[in-house]
C-alpha positions in Angstrom: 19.3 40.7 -43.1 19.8 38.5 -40.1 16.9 40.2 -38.2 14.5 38.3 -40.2 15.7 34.7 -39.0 15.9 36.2 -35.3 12.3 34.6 -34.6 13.2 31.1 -36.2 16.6 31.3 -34.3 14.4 32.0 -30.5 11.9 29.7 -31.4 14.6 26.6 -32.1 16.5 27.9 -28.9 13.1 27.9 -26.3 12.2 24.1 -28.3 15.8 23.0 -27.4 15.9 24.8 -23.9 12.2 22.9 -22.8 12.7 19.5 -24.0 16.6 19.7 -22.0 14.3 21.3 -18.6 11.9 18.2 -19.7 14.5 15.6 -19.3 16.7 17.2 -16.6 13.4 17.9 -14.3 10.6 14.8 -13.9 7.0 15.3 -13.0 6.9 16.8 -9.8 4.7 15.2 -7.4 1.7 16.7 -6.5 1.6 18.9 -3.0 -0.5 17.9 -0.1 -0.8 15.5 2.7 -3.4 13.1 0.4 -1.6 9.6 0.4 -1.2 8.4 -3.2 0.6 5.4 -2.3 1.7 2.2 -3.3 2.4 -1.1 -1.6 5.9 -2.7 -3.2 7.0 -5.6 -1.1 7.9 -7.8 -3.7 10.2 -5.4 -5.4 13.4 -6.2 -3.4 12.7 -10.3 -4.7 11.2 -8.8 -7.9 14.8 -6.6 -8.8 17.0 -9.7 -7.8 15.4 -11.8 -10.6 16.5 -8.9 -12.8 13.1 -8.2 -13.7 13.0 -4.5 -16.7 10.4 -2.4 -16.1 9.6 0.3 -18.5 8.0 4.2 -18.2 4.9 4.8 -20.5 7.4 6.0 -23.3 8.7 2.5 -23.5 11.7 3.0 -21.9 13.7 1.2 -19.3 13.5 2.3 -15.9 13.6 1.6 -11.9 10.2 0.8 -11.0 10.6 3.0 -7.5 11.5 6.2 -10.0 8.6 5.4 -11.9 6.0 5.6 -9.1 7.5 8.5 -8.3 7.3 10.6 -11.3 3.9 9.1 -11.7 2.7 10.8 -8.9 3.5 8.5 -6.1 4.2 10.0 -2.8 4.1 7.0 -0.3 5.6 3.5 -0.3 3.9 0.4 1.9 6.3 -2.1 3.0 5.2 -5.5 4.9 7.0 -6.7 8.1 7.3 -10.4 8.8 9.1 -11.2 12.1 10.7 -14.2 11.3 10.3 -15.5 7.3 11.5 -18.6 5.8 13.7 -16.8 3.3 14.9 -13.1 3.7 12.0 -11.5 2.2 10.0 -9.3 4.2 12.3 -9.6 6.8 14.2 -6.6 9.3 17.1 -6.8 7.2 15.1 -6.4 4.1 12.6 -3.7 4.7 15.1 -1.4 6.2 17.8 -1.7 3.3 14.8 -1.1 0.9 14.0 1.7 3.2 17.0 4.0 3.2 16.6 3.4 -1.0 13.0 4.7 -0.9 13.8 7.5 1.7 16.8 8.4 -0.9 13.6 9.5 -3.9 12.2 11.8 -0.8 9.4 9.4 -0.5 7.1 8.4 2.5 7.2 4.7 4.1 4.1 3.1 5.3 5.0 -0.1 7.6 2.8 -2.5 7.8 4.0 -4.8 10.9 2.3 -8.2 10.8 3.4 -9.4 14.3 4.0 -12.9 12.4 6.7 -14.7 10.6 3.8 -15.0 7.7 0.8 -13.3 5.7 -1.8 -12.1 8.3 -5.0 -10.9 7.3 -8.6 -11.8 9.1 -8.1 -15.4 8.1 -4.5 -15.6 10.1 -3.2 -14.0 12.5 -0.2 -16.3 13.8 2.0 -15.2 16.2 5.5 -15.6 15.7 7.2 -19.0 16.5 9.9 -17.2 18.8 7.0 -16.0 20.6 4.5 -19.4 20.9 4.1 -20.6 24.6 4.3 -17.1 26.1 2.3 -15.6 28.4 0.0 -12.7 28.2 2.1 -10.4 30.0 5.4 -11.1 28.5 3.7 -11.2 25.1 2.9 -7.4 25.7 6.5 -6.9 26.6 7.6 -8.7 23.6 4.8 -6.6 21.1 6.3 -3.3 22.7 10.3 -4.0 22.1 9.7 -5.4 18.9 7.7 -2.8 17.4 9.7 -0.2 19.3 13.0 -1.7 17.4 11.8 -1.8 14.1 10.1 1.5 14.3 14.0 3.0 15.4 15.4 0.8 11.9 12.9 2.1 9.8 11.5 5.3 10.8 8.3 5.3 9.2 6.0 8.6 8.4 2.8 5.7 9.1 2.9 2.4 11.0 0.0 -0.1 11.0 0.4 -2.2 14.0 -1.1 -5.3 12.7 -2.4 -6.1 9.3 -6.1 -6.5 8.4 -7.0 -7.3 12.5 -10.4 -7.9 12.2 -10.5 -10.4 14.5 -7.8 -9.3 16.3 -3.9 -10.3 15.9 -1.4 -12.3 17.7 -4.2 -15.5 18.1 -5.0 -16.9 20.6 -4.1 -14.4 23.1 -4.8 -11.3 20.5 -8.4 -12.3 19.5 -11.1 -9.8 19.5 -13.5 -11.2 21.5 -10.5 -11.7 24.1 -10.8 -8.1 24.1 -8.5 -7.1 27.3 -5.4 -9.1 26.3 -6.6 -7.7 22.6 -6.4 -4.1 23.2 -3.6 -4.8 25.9 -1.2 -6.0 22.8 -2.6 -3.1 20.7 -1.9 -0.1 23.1 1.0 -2.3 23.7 2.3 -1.7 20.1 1.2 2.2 19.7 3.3 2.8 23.1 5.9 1.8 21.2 5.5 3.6 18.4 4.7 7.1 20.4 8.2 6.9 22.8 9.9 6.5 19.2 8.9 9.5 17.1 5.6 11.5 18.3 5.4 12.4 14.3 4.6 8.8 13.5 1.1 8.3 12.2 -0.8 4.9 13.9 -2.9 3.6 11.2 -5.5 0.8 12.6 -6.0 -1.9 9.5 -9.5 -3.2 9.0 -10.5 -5.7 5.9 -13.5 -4.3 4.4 -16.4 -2.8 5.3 -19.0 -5.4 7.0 -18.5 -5.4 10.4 -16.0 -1.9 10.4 -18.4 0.1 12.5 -18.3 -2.9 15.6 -14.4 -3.3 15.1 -13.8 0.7 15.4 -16.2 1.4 18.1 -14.6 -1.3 20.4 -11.3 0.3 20.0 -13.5 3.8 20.9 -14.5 2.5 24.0 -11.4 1.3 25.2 -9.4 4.8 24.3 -7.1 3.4 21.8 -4.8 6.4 21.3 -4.1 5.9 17.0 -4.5 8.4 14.4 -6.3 7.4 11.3 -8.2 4.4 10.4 -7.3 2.4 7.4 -9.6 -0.1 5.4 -8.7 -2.6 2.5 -11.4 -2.6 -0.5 -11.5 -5.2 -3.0 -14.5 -5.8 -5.1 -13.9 -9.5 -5.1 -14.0 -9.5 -1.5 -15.6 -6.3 -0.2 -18.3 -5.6 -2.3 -19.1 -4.3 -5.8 -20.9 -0.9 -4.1 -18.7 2.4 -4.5 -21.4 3.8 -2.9 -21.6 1.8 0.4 -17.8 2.5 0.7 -18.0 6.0 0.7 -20.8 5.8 3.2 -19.1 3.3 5.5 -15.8 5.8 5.2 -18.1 9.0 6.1 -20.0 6.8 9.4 -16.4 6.0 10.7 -14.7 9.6 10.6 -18.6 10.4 12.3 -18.2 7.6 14.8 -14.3 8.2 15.6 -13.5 11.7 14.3 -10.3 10.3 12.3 -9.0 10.5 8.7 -10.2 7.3 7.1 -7.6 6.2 4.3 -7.9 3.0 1.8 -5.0 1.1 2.8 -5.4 -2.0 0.3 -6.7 -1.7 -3.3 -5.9 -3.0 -6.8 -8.4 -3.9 -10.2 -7.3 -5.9 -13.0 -6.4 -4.3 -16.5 -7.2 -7.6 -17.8 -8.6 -10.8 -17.0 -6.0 -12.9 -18.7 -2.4 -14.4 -17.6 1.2 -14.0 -18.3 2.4 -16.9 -16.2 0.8 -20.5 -15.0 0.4 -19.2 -11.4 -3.1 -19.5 -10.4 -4.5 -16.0 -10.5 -6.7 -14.9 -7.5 -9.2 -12.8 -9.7 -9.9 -13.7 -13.5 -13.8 -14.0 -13.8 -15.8 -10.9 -15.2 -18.3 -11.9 -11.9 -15.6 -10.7 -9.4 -15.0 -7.0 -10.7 -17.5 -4.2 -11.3 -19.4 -4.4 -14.3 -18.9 -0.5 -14.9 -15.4 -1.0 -14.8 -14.4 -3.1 -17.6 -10.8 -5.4 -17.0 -9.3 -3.1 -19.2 -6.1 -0.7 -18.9 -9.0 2.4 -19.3 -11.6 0.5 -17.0 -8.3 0.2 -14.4 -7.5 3.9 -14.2 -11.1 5.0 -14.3 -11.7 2.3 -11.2 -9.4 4.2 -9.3 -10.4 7.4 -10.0 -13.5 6.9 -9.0 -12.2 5.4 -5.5 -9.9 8.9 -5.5 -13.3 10.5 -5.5 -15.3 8.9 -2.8 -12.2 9.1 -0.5 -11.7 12.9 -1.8 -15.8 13.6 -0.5 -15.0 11.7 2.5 -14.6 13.7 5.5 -11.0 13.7 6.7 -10.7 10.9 3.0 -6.9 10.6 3.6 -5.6 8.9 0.9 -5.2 5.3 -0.4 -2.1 2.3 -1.2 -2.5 0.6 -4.1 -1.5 -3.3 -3.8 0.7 -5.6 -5.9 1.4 -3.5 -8.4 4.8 -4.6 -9.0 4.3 -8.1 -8.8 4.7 -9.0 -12.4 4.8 -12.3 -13.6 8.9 -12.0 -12.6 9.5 -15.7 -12.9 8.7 -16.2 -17.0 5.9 -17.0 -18.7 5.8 -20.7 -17.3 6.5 -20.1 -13.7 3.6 -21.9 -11.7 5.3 -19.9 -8.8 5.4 -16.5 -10.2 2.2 -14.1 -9.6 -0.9 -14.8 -8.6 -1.7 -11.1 -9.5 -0.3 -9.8 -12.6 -3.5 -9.0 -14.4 -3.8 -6.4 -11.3 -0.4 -4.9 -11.5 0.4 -1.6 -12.6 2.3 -2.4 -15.0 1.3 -4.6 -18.8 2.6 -7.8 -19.2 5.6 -6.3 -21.0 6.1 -4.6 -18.0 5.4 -1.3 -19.1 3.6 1.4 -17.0 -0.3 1.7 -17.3 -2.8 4.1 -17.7 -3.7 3.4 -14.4 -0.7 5.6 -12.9 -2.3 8.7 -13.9 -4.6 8.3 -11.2 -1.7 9.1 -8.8 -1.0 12.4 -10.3 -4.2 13.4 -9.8 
């Protein structure tokens, strides 16, 4: 008589024996050398507010395991040289380092050769370093970078953020090209007599002007490996299109894997604290892309794609999205980008994460 309940009995034993397999074995992450990365600097100073964030199913957990499960195979960290408070700092990055290196993920440094934010509107050196000269400024670009490369022991290094117009000004500017591409090779030495695996990523901010920036590093033989470019619509351009073909004339032009190094959309264009938001006007996004958790993921899946039929389309870093409005609802010092996050404002992971699986 027992025969007949055999069936039932295999069937309630292979429902049990999956869902334990679900729980004891997260999503894998996806195979390949395509970056599907994501830039968490603020994390450390996020997690010491004891900011909860929550999986898709509503439950609590570490934002760096999330990512991960999610899809996430690469982790971008800022380098400040000297900050006002410890974030961003050696000390920082490379304890949050050895935790991201513990999930078996990649680190992407982004050195900023300044004790600030430095993107094409600023690019000050250090205060340690102001007064130097040209020569001992190259010395001091090569020990520096060579150090924190040995700390960290990055799979990619940018040596400088969004240089446009060069880095380290005066001395660094672009159209002070010798002493420019001086620091530069200066940095990339550095990075070579550490680890010969390390990948040099050279950070441009947009897409006007890309093709002049990249063909003055070709004609003075910078020695780096892939190019990387930051894409917001607000900034860069509401064209898709122009992207892609401004991705495929610089992999023609240098012959290099052209990655997005800098992204992020909003899944809203509301608030959660009383920081002043950088983006909150349906004018500054793409009108195909509604600010909505759907219009989010389907924004970055169509960037995916235009990377993806890119020659050499190596990957892309998506921006902020940890920084949650970590202070309350009433900081006026909180986020300034929390409508762009990848997470709601109850801190709960968004569609948009799907994307990384993918």
């Amino acid at each position: 008589m027992m025969f007949k309940y055999f069936p039932v009995i295999l069937l309630i034993l292979c429902i049990s024996s999956c869902k334990k397999d679900k729980e004891n074995n997260p999503p894998v992450v996806p195979a390949g050398n395509f970056i599907r990365g994501a830039d968490l600097s603020f994390l450390p100073e996020i997690e010491q507010a004891s900011t909860i964030f929550y999986a898709s199913d509503n439950k609590p957990k570490d934002c760096l395991t999330i990512l991960k499960e999610s899809g996430c195979n690469t982790i971008r960290l800022r380098l400040w040289y000297n900050p006002s408070n410890n974030h961003s700092s050696l000390a920082e990055v490379a304890a949050f380092a050895n935790k991201i290196k513990q999930q078996n993920l990649k680190i992407l440094l982004s050195i900023h050769y300044s004790d600030t934010w430095a993107d094409p509107g600023q690019q000050t050196q250090p205060v340690a370093w102001t007064g130097l000269t040209t020569s001992i400024l190259i010395d001091s670009v090569y020990n520096y970078t060579k150090r924190v490369v040995s700390v960290i022991q990055p799979e990619y290094v940018q040596i400088g953020n969004e240089i446009n117009d060069g880095f380290l000004w005066e001395t660094g500017r672009l159209n002070n090209t010798p002493s420019f591409i001086s620091l530069l090779k200066s940095g990339i030495r550095a990075v070579r007599d550490n680890n010969i695996n390390t990948k040099i990523i050279i950070h441009f901010a947009g897409i006007s002007g890309a093709d002049n920036f990249y063909s003055v590093l070709k004609s003075n033989t910078a020695d780096y490996d892939m190019i990387g470019l930051s894409y917001y619509p607000i900034w860069h351009g509401k064209s898709l299109d122009l992207l892609q073909t401004t991705m495929k004339d610089l992999n023609t032009l240098t012959q290099k894997p052209v990655m997005i190094a800098e992204t992020a959309y909003p899944f809203t264009l509301d608030w959660n604290d009383y920081t002043n938001n950088i983006l909150g006007l349906p004018s500054q996004i793409i009108p195909e892309y509604p600010a909505t958790p759907a219009g989010q993921l389907s924004f970055i899946q169509a960037l995916i794609k235009r990377i993806k039929d890119t020659p050499q389309g190596a990957g892309f870093c998506y921006w902020g999205g940890e920084w949650v409005a970590f202070k309350g609802n009433t900081s006026t010092s909180g986020s300034a980008w929390e409508n762009q996050a990848l997470f709601n404002f109850s801190n709960t992971a968004l569609p948009v994460l799907d994307a990384f699986r993918q």
